[in-house]
Phi, psi and omega in degrees: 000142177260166209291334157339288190308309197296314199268012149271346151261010176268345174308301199277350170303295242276345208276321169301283170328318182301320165334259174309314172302310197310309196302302176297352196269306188318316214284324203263013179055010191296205349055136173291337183300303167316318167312306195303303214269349166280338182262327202107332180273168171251181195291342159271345163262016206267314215297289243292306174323321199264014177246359199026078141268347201222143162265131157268192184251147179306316147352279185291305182343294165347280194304327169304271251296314182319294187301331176258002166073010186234161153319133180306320196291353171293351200256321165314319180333143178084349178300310205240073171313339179253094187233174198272169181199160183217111172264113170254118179265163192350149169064344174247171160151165189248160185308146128225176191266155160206175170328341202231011157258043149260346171277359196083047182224134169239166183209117170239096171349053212279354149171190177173145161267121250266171196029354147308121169258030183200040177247157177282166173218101206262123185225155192260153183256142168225141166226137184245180179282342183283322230278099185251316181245173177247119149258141184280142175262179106241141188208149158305142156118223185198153179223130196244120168253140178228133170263172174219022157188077184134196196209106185225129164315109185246079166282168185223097208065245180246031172246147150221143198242126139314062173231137181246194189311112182129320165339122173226169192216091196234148200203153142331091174283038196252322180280155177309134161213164170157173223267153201249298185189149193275068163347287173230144184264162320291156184253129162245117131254173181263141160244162165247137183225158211178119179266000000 
């Protein structure tokens, strides 16, 4: 890295920081004077920090989060801005295939993130009048169900749930679970799944 490189990101740490102390001093009603005297620090370095003129030390950092009541890492938010995101709009998002679209069950992915071995996975369910037998899943992790249209029976092991619109589920994927039988057509749920 060059030194040039070096010093636009230590630019934009001090920019973050700068940021974030004003914002919490502001949000606590606090003086920069009032901060100074919670702190230990004066009252010019409380400015020159909040002006990113200045680097702190690991140190003062400490003594802000203290004196403003927060976790040191409250003062980093927003550094480290380049993260992954997967935006799908309405009606999209891609098929896939699993056990149970050979049955009339569709599955549409609504995003994932690329390398996470601990991301959710939002996926939309649609059953339909095609949609003839329920095969039961299993998987590691948990799974969160929402329903958003139509009325189906849902097991989970040996329990079963009623459920329609508004309806949620959230369960232990190592047990069996999936719709027992279909009430009212077409059925949309959300599932989450997570590992």
């Amino acid at each position: 890295m060059t030194q040039h490189a070096r010093e636009e990101v230590a630019g934009k740490l001090e920019q973050v920081i700068a940021a974030q102390l004003r914002r919490y001093r502001t949000a606590q009603g606090l003086s920069s004077a009032e901060l100074a005297a919670r702190t230990g620090l004066s009252k010019a370095m409380i400015s020159k920090i909040e002006t990113a003129s200045t680097s702190c030390s690991l140190t003062t950092l400490q003594r802000l989060a203290d004196g403003l009541g927060i976790p040191v890492t409250a003062l980093f938010r927003g550094a480290d801005t380049d993260r992954d995101a997967t935006f799908t709009k309405s009606g999209q998002g891609s098929l896939t295939v699993r056990s149970g679209t050979q049955h009339g069950h569709e599955y549409r992915v609504l995003g994932t993130l690329k390398g996470r071995t601990d991301a959710l996975e939002p996926t939309l369910v649609t059953l339909t009048d095609a949609s003839d037998v329920f095969p039961l899943f299993q998987h590691p992790g948990t799974e969160f169900i929402y329903m958003l249209a139509g009325r189906m029976v849902y097991g989970h092991g040996v329990y079963e749930y009623a459920m329609e619109p508004g309806d949620s589920l959230l369960l232990d994927g190592e047990g069996p679970h999936g719709p027992l039988e279909l009430l009212e057509l077409p059925i949309r749920f959300l599932a989450i799944a997570a590992k």
